[in-house]
C-alpha positions as CSV (number, residue, x, y, z in Angstrom):
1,X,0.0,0.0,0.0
2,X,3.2,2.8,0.8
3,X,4.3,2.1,-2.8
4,X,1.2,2.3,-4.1
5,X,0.3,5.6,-2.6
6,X,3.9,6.7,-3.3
7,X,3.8,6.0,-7.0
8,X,0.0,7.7,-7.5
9,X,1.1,10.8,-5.3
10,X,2.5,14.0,-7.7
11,X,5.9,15.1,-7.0
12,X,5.7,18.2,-4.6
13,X,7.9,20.1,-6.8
14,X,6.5,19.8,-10.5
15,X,2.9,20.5,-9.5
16,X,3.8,23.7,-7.8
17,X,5.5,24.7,-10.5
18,X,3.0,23.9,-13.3
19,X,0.0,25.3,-10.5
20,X,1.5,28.5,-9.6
21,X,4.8,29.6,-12.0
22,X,3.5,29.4,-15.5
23,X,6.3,29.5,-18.4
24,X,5.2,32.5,-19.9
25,X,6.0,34.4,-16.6
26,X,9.9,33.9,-16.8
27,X,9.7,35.0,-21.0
28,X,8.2,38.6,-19.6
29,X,10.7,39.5,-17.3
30,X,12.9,41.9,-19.4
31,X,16.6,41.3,-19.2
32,X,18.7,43.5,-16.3
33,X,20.0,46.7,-17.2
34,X,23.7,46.8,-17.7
35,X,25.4,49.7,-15.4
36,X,25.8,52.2,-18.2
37,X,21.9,52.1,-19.2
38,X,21.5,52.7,-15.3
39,X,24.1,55.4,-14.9
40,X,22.2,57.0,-18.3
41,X,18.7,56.7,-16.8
42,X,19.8,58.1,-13.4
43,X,21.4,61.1,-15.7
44,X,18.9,62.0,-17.9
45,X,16.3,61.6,-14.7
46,X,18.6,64.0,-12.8
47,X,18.7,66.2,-15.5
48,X,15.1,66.1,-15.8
49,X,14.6,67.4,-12.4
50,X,17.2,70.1,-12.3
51,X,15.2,71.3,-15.5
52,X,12.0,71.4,-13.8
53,X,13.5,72.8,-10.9
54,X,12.7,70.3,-8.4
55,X,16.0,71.0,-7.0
56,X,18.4,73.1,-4.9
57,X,20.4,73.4,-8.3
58,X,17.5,74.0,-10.2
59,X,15.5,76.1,-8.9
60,X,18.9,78.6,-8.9
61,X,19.2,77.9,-12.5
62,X,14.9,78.8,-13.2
63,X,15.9,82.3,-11.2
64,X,19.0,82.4,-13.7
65,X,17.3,82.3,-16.8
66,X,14.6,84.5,-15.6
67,X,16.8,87.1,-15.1
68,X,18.4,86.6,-18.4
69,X,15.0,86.9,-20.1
70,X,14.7,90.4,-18.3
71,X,18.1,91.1,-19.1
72,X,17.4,90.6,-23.2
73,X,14.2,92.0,-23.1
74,X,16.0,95.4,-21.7
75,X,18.4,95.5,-23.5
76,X,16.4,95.3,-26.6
77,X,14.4,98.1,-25.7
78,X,16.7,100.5,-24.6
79,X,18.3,99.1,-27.9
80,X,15.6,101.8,-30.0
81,X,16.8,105.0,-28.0
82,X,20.6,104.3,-29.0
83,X,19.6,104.0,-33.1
84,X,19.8,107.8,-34.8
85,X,17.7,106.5,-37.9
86,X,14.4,105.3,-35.3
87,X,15.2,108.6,-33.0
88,X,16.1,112.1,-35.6
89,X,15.3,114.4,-32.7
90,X,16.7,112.7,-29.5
91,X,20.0,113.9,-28.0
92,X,20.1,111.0,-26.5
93,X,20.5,108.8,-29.6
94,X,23.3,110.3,-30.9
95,X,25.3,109.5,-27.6
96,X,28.7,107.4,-28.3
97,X,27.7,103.9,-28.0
98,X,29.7,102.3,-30.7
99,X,32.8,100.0,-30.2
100,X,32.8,97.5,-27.3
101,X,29.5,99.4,-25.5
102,X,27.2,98.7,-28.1
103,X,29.5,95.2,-28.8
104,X,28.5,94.2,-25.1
105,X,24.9,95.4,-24.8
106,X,23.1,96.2,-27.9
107,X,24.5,94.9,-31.1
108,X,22.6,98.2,-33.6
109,X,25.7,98.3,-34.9
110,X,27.5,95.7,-37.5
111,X,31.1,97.7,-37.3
112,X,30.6,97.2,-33.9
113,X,33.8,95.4,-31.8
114,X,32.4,92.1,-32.9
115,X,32.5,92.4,-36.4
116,X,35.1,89.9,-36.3
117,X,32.8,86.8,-36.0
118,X,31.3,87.4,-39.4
119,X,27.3,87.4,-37.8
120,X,26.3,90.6,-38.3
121,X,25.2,92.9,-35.7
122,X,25.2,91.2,-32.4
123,X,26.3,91.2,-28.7
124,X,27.5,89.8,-26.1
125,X,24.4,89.5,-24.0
126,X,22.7,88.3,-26.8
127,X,25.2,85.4,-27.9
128,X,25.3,84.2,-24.4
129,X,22.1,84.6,-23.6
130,X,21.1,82.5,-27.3
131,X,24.0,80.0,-26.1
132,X,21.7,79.1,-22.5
133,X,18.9,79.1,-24.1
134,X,19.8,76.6,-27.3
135,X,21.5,74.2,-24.9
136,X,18.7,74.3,-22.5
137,X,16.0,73.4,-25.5
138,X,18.7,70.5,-26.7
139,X,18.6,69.1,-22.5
140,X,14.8,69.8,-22.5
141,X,14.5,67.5,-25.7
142,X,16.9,64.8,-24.6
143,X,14.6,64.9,-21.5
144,X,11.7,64.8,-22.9
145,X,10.2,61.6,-22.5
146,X,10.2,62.0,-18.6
147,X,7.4,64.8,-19.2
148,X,5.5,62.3,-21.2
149,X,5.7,58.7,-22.5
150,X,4.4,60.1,-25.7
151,X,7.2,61.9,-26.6
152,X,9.5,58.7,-26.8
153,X,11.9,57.9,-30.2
154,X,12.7,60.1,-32.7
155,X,8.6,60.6,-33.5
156,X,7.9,61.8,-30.1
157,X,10.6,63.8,-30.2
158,X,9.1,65.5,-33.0
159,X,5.8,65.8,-31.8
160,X,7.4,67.7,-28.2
161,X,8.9,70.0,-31.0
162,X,5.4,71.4,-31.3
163,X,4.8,72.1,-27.9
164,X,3.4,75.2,-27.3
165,X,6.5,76.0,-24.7
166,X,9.0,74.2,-27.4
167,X,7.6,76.4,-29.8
168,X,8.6,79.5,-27.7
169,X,12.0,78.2,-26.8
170,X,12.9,77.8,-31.0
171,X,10.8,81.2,-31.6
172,X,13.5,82.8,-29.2
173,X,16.6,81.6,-30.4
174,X,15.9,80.1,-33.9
175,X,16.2,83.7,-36.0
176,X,19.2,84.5,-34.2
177,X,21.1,81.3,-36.2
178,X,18.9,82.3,-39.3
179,X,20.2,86.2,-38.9
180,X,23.9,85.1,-38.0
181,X,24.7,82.2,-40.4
182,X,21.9,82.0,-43.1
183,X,21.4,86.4,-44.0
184,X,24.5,87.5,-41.9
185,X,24.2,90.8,-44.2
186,X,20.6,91.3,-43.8
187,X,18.3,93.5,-41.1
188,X,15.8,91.4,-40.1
189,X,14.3,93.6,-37.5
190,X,10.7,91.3,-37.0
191,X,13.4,88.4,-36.3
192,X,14.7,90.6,-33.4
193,X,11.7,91.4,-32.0
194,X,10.7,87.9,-31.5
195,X,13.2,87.8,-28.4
196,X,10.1,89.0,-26.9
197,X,9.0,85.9,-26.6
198,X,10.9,85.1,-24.4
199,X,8.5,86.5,-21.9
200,X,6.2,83.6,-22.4
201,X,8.6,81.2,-20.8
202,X,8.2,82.7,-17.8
203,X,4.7,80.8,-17.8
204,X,7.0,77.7,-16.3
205,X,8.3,79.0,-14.0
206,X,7.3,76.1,-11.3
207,X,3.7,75.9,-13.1
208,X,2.2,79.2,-10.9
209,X,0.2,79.9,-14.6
210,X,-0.7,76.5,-15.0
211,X,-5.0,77.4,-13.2
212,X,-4.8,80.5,-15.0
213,X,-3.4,79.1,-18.3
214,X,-6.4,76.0,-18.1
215,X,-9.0,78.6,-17.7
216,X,-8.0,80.4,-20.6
217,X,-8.4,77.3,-22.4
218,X,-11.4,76.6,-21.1
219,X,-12.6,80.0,-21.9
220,X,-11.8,80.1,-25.5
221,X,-13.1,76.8,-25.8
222,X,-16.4,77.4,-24.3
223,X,-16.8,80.7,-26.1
224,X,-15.4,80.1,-29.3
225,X,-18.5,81.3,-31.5
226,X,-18.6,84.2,-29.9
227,X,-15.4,85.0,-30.5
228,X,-15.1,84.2,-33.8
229,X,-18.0,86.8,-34.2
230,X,-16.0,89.2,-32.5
231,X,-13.1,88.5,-34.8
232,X,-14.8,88.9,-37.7
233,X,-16.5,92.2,-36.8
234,X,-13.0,93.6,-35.8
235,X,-11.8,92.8,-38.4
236,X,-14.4,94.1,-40.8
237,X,-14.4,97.3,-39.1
238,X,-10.3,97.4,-39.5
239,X,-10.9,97.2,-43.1
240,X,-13.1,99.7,-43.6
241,X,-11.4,102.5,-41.4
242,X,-8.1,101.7,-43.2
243,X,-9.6,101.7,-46.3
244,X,-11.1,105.3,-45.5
245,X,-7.7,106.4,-43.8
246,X,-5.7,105.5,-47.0
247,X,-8.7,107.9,-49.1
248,X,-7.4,110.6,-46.6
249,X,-3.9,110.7,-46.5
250,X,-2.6,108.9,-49.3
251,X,-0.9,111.8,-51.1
252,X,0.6,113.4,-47.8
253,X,3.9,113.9,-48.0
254,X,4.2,113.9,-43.8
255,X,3.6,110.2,-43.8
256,X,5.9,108.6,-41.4
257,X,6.4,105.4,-44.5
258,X,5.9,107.4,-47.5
259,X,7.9,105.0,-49.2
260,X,9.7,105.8,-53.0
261,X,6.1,106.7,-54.2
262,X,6.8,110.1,-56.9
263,X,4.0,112.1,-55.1
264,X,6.1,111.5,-51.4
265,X,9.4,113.7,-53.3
266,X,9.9,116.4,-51.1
């Protein structure tokens, strides 16, 4: 009877093993990451936070760039009073700020102490400023599936390129490389303006917009016929009182952009 209950009893060890471990389990675990994959990951996640400022480091750096968004915005403005061409009557603008003071601050001029590079008017507070903010996009795009699993490979990488916050970041610093290197000998002056949007990073600074910048949204989704009437009214009504204005003035010769038109000789 012993060796018949021992030959019709299952062995201990295979029916736990076909009960409670199926084979499929083992074929799912993914293989161990080597130490360099780990010492990347741990990187990149370190860089991640320091970008978001969710540390010590980073939250210096956020206050960094914040002040060099209100150093470039400055200097842009103060910019127009040092050009005689924008400013005929102003003492002011006919100060000396050629050589190394317009070279470090403005960049009006293209004879300026940085003629050198071969860029065009520039300065220094703009190259280094552009140089923080084109390595900081580059880190933010490296990093950027740690915002969002969507933005993983070289596809999610170019859908994070049209991010409303990525789209500011190129806006800022992308007609600086088209002025410099692609139309070095040109004036772009719309492509210098857009340094103004550099402003609109400042909606990240540690998300305090983020309630404000929803309601918006909701807003403009909610009320979107409304304001497409509006629109469409303004800009009817901008037509027309243009079109009457041009009627009015067209032959004066006082005209701020007269142009080469023969009636604008004076």
């Amino acid at each position: 009877m012993a060796s018949t209950a021992d030959e019709s009893t299952p062995l201990f060890g295979s029916e736990l093993v076909s009960k409670t471990t199926p084979s499929s389990t083992f074929t799912d675990v993914p293989p161990p990451l080597s130490s360099s994959q780990i010492i990347r990951n741990n990187n990149r996640a370190s860089l991640f936070l320091f970008l978001e400022a969710k540390t010590p480091s980073g939250l210096k750096y956020e206050s960094f760039t914040v002040f060099l968004i209100f150093l470039s915005v400055v200097t842009f403005i103060l910019a127009s009073v040092f050009l005689p061409s924008y400013n005929v009557d102003s003492q002011l603008a006919h100060l000396c700020c050629d050589g190394w003071c317009d070279a470090i601050w403005f960049g009006n001029n293209p004879k300026n102490a940085l003629s050198g590079l071969g860029i065009g008017a520039t300065s220094i507070v703009e190259l280094f400023v552009v140089g923080v903010f084109s390595i900081d996009y580059v880190a933010r795009l490296y990093t950027a599936d740690l915002i969002d699993p969507k933005f993983q490979g070289f596809m999610g990488r170019v859908r994070f390129c049209f991010t409303f916050f990525s789209l500011v970041d190129l806006a800022s610093t992308v007609p600086f490389y088209v002025d410099a290197f692609l139309l070095p000998d040109t004036d772009l002056a719309a492509s210098t303006f857009l340094r103004m949007f550099r402003l609109l990073r400042m909606m990240k600074v540690e998300g305090r917009f983020d309630l404000a910048l929803g309601m918006i949204d909701d807003v403009l989704v909610a009320q979107k016929d409304v304001l497409g009437t509006a629109m469409f009214v303004g800009v009817t009504v901008w037509g027309v009182l243009s079109s009457f204005f041009y009627l009015a003035e067209r032959k004066n010769t006082d005209m701020i952009y007269c142009g080469r038109a023969s009636h604008c000789d004076v």
